[in-house]
ROFI-30584 format. One record per atom (N, C-alpha, C): x negated, y negated, z negated. Coordinates in steps of 0.02 Angstrom, whole numbers, padded with zeros to 5 digits, always signed. Layout:
REM ROFI-30584
XYZ ...
***
This chain:
REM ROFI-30584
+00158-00832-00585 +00175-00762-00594 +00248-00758-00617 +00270-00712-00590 +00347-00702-00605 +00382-00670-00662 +00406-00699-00724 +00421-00631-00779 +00473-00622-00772 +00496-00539-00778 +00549-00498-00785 +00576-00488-00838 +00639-00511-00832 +00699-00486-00914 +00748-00404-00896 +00720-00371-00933 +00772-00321-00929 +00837-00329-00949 +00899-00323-00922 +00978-00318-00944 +00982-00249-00979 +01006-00250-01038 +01034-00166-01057 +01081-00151-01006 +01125-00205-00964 +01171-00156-00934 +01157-00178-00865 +01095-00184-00836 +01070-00167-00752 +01002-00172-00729 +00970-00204-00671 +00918-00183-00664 +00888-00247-00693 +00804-00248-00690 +00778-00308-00717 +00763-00360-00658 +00773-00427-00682 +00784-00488-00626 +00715-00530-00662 +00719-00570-00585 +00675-00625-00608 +00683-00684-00642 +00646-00728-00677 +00691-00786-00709 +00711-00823-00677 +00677-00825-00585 +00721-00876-00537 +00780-00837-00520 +00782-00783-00515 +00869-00752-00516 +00922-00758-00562 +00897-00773-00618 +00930-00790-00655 +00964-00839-00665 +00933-00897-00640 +00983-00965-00637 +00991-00978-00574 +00995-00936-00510 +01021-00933-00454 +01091-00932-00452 +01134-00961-00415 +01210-00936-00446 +01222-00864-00390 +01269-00821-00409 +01285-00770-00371 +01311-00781-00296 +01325-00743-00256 +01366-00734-00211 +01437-00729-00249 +01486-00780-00208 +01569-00784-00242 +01565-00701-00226 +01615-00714-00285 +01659-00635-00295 +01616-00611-00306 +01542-00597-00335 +01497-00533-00350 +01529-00519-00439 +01524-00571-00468 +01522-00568-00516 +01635-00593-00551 +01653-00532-00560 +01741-00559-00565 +01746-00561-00657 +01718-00539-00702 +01733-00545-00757 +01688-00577-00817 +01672-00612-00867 +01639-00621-00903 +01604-00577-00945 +01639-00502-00944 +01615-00455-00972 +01552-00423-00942 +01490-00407-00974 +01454-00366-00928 +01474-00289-00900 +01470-00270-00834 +01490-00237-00760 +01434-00182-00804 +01489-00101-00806 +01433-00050-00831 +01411-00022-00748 +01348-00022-00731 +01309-00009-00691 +01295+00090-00685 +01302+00116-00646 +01285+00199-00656 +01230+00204-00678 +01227+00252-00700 +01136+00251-00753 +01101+00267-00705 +01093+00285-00627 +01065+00294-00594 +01031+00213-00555 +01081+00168-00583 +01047+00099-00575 +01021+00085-00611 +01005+00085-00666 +00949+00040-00716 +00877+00048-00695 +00844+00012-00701 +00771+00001-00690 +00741+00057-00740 +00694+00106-00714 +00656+00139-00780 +00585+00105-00756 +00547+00133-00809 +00499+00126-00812 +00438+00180-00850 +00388+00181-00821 +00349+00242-00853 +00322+00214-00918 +00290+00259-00956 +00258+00233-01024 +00211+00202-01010 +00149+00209-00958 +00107+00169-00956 +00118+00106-00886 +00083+00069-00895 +00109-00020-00853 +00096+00005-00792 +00047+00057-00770 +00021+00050-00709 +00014+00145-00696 +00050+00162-00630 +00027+00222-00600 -00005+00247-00552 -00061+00284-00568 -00114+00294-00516 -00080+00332-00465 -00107+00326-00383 -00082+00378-00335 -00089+00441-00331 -00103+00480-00367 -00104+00539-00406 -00066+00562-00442 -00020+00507-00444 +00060+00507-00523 +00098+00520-00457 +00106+00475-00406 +00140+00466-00363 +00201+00516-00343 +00244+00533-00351 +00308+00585-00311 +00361+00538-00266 +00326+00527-00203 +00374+00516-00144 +00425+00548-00117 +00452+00577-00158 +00504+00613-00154 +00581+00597-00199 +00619+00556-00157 +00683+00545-00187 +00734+00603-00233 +00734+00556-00308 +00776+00628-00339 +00832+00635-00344 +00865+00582-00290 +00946+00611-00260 +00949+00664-00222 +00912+00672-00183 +00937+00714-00127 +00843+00777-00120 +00805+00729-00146 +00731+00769-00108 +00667+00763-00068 +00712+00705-00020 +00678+00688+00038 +00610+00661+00023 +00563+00660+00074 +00517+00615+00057 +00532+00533+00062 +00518+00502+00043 +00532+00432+00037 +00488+00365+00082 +00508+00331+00116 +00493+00292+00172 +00410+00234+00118 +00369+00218+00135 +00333+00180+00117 +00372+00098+00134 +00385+00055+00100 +00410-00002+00124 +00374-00061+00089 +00372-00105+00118 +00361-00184+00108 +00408-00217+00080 +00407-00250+00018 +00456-00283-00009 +00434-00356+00010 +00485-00407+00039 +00509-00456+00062 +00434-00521+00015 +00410-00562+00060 +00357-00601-00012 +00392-00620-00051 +00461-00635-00044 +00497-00705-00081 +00568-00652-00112 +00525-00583-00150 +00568-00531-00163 +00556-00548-00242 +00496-00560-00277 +00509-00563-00355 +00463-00501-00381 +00456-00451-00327 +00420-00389-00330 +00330-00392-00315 +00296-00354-00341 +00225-00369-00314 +00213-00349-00240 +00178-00392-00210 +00172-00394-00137 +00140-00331-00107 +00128-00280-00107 +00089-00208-00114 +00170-00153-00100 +00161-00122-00069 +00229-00060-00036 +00234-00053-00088 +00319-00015-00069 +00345+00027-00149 +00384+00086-00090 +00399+00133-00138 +00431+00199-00095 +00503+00179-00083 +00545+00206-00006 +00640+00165-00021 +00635+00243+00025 +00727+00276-00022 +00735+00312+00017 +00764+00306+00063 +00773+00321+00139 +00805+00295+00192 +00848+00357+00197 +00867+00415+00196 +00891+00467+00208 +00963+00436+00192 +01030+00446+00242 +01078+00427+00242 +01105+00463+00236 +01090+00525+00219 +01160+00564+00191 +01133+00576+00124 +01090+00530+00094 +01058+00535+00004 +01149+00546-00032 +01155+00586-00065 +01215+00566-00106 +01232+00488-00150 +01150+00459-00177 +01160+00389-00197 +01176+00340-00155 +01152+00343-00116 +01170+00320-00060 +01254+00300-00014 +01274+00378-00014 +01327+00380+00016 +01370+00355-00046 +01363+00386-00105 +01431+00361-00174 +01408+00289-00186 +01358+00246-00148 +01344+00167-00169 +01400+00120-00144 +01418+00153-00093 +01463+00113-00037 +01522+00098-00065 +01557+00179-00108 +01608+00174-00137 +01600+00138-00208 +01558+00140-00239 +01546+00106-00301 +01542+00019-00304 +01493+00015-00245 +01512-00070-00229 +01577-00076-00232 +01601-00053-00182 +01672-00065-00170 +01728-00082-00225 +01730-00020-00259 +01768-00052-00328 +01737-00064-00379 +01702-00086-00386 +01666-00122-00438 +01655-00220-00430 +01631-00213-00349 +01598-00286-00336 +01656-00310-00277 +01697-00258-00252 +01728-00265-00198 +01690-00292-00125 +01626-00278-00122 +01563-00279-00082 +01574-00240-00018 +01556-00249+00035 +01544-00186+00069 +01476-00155+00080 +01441-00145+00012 +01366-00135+00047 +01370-00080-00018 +01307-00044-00015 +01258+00009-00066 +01200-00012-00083 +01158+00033-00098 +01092+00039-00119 +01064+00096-00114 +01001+00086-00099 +00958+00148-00102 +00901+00151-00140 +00891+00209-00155 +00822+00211-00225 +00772+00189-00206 +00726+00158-00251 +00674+00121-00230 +00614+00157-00299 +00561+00140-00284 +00525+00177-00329 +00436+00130-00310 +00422+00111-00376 +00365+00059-00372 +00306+00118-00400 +00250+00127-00355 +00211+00174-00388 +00158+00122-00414 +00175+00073-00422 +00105+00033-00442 +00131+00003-00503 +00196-00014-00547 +00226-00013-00603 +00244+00035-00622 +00264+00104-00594 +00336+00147-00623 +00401+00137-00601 +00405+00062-00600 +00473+00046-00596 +00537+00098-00547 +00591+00121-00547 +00624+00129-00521 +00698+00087-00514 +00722+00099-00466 +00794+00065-00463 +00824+00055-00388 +00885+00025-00380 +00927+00008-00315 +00884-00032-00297 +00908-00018-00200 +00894-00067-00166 +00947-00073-00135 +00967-00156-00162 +01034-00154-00119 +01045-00159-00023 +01083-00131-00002 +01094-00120+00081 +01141-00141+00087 +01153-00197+00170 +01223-00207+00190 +01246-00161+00242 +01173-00130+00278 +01209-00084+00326 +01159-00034+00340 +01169+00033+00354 +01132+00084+00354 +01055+00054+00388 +01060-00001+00420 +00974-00017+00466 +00959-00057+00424 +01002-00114+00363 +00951-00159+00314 +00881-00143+00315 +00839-00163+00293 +00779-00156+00273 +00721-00106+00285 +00765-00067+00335 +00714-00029+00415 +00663-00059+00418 +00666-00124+00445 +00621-00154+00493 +00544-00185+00453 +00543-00167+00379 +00499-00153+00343 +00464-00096+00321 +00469-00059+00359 +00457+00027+00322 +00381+00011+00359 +00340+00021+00315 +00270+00031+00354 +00231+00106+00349 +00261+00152+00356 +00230+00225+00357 +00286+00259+00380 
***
């Protein structure tokens, strides 16, 4: 089973991510990188939310939100989580520029939302079709 460390300043990783080394250039300073508060991982008060809690509905923009499959060898529980796909999301569109000068990246992220933890947070994208080809609803 995989345990998660929360960062005060980003989202929560796995402990095999953790001693993974980065992609060069992700990481340029020793200082920790302040993340938009729209990236941090939340989480609900209780561990687990019934589908009845559920709001598939992205709170950048509104949309309803794509059902997706997270990757097995993602760190995430193997069971869908909600990703918004809507490309004109404002998080979305200001991700591109935020990589940019921050990571000097060319990619974004889009909101992701775990109804079976709470969890929320980025999903990072390299190009508007990333992680399409998982959407199962």
């Amino acid at each position: 089973m995989t345990t998660h460390t929360q960062r005060r300043d980003g989202p929560a990783y796995s402990a095999e991510s953790l001693s993974t080394p980065s992609p060069a250039g992700l990481h340029r300073s020793t200082t920790p990188s302040k993340f938009p508060p729209d990236m941090k991982t939340q989480s609900t008060e209780s561990a687990v939310v019934t589908t009845n809690d559920v709001n598939d509905k992205c709170p950048h923009c509104g949309m309803t939100m794509s059902k997706w499959m997270p990757p097995d060898d993602s760190g995430w529980n193997p069971v869908y989580q909600y990703i918004c796909f809507n490309d004109e999301c404002p998080y979305y569109i200001q991700g591109w520029e935020w990589m940019l000068t921050h990571y000097e990246q060319k990619a974004s992220y889009r909101h992701r939302f775990d109804p079976h933890t709470g969890d929320t947070g980025p999903l990072a994208v390299w190009s508007p079709n990333a992680h399409r080809g998982r959407i199962i609803d």
